[in-house]
PAVEXKOL-754790 format. One record per residue (C-alpha): chain; x, y, z. Coordinates in steps of 0.5 Angstrom, whole numbers, plus 500, padded with zeros to 3 digits. Layout:
residues N
KOLVEX kette  xx  yy  zz
KOLVEX     A   X   Y   Z
...
This chain:
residues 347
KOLVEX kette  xx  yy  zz
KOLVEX     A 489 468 504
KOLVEX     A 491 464 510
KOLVEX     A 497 467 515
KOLVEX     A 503 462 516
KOLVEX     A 508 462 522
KOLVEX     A 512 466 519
KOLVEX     A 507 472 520
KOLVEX     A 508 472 528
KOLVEX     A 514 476 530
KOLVEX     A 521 471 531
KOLVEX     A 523 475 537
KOLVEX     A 520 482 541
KOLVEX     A 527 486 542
KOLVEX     A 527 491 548
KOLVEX     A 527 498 547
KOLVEX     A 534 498 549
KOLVEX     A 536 492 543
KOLVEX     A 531 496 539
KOLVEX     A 534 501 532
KOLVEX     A 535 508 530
KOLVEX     A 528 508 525
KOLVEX     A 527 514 521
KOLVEX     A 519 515 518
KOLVEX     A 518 519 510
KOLVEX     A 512 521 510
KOLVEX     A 510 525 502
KOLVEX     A 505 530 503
KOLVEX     A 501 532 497
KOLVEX     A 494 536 498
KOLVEX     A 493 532 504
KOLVEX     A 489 537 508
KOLVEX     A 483 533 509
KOLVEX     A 486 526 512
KOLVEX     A 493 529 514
KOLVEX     A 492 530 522
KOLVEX     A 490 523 522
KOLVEX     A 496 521 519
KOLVEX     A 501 526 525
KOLVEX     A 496 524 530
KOLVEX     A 497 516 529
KOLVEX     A 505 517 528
KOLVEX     A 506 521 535
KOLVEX     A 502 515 538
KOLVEX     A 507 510 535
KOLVEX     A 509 505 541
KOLVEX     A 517 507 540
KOLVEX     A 522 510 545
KOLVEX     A 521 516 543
KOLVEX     A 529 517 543
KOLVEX     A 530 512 538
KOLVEX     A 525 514 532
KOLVEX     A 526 521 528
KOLVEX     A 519 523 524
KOLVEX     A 520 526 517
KOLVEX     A 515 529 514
KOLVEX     A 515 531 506
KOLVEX     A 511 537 504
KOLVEX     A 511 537 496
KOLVEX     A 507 544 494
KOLVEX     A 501 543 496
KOLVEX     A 496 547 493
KOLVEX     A 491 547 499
KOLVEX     A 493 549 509
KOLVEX     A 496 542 508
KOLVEX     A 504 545 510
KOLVEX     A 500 550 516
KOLVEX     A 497 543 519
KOLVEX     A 503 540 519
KOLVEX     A 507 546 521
KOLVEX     A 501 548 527
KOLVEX     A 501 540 529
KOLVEX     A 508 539 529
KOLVEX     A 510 545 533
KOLVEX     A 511 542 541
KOLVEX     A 514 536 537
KOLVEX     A 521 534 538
KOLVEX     A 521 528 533
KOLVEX     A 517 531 528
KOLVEX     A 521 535 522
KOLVEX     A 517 538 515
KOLVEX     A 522 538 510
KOLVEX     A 519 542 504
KOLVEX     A 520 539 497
KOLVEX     A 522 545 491
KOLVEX     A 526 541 486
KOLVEX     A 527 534 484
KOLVEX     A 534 529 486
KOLVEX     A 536 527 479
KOLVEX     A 531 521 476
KOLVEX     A 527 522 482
KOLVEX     A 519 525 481
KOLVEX     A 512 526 484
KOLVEX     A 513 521 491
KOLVEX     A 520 518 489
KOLVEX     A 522 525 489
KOLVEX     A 520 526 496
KOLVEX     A 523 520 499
KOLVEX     A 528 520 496
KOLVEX     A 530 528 499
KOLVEX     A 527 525 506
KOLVEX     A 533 520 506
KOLVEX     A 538 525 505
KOLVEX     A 535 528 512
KOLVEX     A 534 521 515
KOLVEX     A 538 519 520
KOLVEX     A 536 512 522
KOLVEX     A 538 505 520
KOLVEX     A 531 503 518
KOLVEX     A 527 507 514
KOLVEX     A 520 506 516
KOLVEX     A 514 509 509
KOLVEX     A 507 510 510
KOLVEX     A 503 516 507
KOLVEX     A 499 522 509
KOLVEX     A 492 519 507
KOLVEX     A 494 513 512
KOLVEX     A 493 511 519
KOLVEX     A 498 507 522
KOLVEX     A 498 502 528
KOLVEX     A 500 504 533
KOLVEX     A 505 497 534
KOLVEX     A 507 498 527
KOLVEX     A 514 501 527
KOLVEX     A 516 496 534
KOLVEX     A 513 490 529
KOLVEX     A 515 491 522
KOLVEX     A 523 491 525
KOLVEX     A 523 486 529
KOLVEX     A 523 482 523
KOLVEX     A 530 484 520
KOLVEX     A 534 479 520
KOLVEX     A 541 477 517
KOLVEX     A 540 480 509
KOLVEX     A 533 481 509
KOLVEX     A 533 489 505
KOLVEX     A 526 490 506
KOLVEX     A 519 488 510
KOLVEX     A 512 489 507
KOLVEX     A 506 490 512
KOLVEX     A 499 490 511
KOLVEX     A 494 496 510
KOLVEX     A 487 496 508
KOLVEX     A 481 501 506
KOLVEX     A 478 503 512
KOLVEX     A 470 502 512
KOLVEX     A 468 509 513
KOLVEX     A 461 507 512
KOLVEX     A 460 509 505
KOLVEX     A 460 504 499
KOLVEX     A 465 506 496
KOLVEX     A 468 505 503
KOLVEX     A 466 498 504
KOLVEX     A 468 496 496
KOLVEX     A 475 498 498
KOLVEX     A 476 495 504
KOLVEX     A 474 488 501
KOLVEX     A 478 489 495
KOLVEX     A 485 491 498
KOLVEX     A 484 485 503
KOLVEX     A 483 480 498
KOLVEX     A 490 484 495
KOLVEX     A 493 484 501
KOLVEX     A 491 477 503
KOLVEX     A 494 474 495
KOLVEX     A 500 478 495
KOLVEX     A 502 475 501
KOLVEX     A 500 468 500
KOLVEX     A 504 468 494
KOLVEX     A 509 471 497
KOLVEX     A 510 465 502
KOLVEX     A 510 461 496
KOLVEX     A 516 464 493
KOLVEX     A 512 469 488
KOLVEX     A 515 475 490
KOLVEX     A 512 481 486
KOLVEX     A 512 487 491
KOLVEX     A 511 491 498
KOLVEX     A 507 496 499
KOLVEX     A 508 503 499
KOLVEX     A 504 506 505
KOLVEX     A 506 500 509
KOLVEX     A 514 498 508
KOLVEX     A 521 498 512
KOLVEX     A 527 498 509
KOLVEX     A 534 498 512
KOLVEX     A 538 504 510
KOLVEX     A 544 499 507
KOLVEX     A 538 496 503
KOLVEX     A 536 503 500
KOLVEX     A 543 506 498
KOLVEX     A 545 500 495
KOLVEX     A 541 502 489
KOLVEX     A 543 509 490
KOLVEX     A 536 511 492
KOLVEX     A 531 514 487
KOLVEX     A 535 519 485
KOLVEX     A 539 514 481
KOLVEX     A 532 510 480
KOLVEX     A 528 510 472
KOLVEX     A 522 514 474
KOLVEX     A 516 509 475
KOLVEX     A 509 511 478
KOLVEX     A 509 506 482
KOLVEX     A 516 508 486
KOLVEX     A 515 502 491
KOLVEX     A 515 496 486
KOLVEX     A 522 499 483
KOLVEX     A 525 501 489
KOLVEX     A 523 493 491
KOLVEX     A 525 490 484
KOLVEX     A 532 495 485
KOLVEX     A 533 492 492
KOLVEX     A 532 484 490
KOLVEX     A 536 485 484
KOLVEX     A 542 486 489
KOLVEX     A 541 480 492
KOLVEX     A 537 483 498
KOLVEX     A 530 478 501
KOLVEX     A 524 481 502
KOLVEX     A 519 479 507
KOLVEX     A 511 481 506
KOLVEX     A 507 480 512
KOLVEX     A 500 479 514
KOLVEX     A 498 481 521
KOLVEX     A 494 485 526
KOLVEX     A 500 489 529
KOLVEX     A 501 491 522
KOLVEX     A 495 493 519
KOLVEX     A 495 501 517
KOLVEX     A 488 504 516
KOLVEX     A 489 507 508
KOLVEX     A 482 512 507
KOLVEX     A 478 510 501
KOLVEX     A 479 514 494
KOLVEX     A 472 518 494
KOLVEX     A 470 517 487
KOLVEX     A 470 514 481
KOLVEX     A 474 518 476
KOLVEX     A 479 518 481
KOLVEX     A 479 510 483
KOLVEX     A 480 509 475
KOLVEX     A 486 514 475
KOLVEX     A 488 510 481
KOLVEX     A 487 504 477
KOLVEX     A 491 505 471
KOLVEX     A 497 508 475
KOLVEX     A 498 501 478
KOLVEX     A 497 498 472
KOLVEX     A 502 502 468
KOLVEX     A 507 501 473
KOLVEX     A 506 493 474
KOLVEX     A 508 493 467
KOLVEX     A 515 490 469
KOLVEX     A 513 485 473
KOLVEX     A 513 478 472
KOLVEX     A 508 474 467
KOLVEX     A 506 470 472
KOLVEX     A 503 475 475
KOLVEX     A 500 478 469
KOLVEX     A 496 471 468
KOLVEX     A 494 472 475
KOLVEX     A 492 479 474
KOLVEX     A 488 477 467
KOLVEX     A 485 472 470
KOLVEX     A 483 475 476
KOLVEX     A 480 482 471
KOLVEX     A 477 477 466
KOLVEX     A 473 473 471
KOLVEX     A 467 478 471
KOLVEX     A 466 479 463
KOLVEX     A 466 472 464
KOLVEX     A 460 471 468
KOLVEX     A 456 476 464
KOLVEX     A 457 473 458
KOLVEX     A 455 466 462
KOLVEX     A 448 470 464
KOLVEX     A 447 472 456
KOLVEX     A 449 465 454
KOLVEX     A 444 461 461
KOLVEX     A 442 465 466
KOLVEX     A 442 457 470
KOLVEX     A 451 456 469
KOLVEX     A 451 465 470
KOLVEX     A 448 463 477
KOLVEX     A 452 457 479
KOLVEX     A 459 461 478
KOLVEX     A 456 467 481
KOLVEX     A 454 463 487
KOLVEX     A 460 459 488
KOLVEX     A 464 465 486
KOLVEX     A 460 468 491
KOLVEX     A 461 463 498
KOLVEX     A 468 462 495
KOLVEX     A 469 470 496
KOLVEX     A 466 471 503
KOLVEX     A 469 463 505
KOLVEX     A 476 468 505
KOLVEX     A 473 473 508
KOLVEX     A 471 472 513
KOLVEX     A 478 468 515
KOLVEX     A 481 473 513
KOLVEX     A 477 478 518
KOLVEX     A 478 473 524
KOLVEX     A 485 472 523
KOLVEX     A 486 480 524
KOLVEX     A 481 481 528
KOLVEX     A 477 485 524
KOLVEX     A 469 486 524
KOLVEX     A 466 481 521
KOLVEX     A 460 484 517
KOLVEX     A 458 480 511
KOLVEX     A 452 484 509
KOLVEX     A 455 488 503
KOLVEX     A 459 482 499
KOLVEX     A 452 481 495
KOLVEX     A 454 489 493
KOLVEX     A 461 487 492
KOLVEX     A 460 482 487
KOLVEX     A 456 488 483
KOLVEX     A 462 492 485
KOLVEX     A 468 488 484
KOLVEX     A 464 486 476
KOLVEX     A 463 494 474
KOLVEX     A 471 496 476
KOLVEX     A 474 490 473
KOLVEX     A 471 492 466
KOLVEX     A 472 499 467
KOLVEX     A 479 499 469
KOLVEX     A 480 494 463
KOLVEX     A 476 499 458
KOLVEX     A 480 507 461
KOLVEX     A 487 503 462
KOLVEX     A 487 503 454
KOLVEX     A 484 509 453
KOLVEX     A 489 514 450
KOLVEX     A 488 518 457
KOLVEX     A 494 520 460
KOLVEX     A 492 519 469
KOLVEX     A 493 524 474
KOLVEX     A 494 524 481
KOLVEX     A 495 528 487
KOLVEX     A 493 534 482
KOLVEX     A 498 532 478
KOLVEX     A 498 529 470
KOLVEX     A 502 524 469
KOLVEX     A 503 521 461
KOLVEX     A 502 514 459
């Protein structure tokens, strides 16, 4: 979980040299999280001239669009498109992108979600890694604490995947970029024909990765304070456990060495409760070298991107961490058919 030198900027364009970006945010029942996603958009640090913000309202059922509409009002750079029918394969947040892109007018297409805050240097980072061939640039995003445990146990979680999914990355294991936190050249995007042309998949940000490797194009994922997005928690657990076996039915294409680290990382937790039942001594000394092993990482990975440095719930996780891995394991095989944004999708 280490950053390497490939996580600092090569270059720091000038507004002049910097290019024409466009922003796809798909908005879905987001009333609660939406004016801290537009808020942290419009104080994005990009020259104003260069930057196009489009907002992609897909039928909420809630205020959501009167929001956007109200926030947006005195801003030029924003624009809602309202979402009514589908683009060929495209559904759900594919379906959004992939009507937002036909309104895009930028060179770069930066994608983050309603329930995301982004940094403030996030765009003016993120572009400044493409170079000759590179297709796509993966931030980081990360849970944020609100002070609930539920909260915290995310926050963990995700810098642990945050902190894997970039390490692998610079050692060749290529797996995918994160959805709420991505850059994607418009050459890159069209090439595959955009979504509307793309099979369907719950994940939409791993196909549209794989589209883009497949045609030859390299992918970079990084790791640093100048990109690190705030996502808010899911708030319960039915509806992290829906969150869970969508990615996990849309992690079905990637490769089985990822499925062996995936295994490994599930079964770990089962592990250690059949070491207590067989000696409480042995489930001990695993819990415990588990333990400083996990907040080792941690506390490396905070310092590194300069976040709070506050260990005193990593005894909670461990129970946490044991509890979601079994039960994800248990409702993926359950002939239960996941809904997000209130919408049910089938397995």
């Amino acid at each position: 979980m280490l950053l390497h030198k490939t996580d600092e900027v090569p270059y720091k364009p000038t507004d002049a040299e910097l290019p024409l970006i466009s922003v796809m945010v798909a908005v879905r029942n987001e009333s609660k999280h939406i004016i801290r996603c537009l808020d942290a958009l419009n104080k994005l640090d990009y020259p104003k001239e260069k930057i196009q913000l489009l907002i992609g309202e897909d039928q909420s059922e809630d205020n959501t669009a009167e929001l956007i509409a109200t926030f947006i009002a005195d801003k030029p750079t924003f624009k809602m498109v309202s979402i009514t029918d589908n683009l060929g394969k495209a559904r759900g947040k594919a379906n959004v992108l992939a009507h937002l892109a036909h309104v895009a007018t930028g060179n770069i297409y930066l994608i983050t979600d309603a329930d995301v805050a982004v940094n403030e240097k996030w765009a003016r980072e993120l572009v400044a890694f493409f170079s000759k061939n590179i297709g796509i640039i993966s931030g980081t995003t990360i849970v944020e604490d609100n002070g609930t445990t539920m909260g915290r146990m995310q926050e963990i979680d995700w810098m642990y995947f945050m902190g894997l999914l970039r390490s692998f990355d610079y050692y060749g294991l290529k797996c995918t970029a994160v959805g709420n936190n991505m850059a994607i050249t418009k050459h890159a995007y069209w090439s595959t024909g955009g979504y509307e042309q793309i099979d369907f998949s719950v994940t939409e940000d791993f196909k549209l990765y794989k589209e883009v490797r497949a045609r030859g194009y390299e992918t970079l994922n990084i790791l640093n304070s100048n990109v690190i997005n705030r996502s808010a928690p899911v708030e319960d657990f039915n509806l992290l456990m829906h969150q869970r076996k969508r990615w996990l039915v849309g992690a079905r294409e990637l490769p089985v060495y990822w499925w062996f680290f995936f295994s490994i990382f599930g079964l770990f937790g089962p592990a250690i409760i059949i070491m207590f039942l067989y000696s409480i001594k042995l489930g001990l000394i695993f819990f415990g070298i588990k333990l400083l092993l996990q907040s080792l990482s941690v506390y490396v990975l905070k310092s590194k991107i300069d976040l709070r440095k506050n260990f005193d719930y990593l005894l909670t996780y461990e129970v946490y961490s044991i509890a979601v891995a079994v039960c994800t394991q248990v409702f993926y095989f359950l002939p239960i058919n996941f809904k997000w944004k209130n919408r049910t999708y089938h397995v």
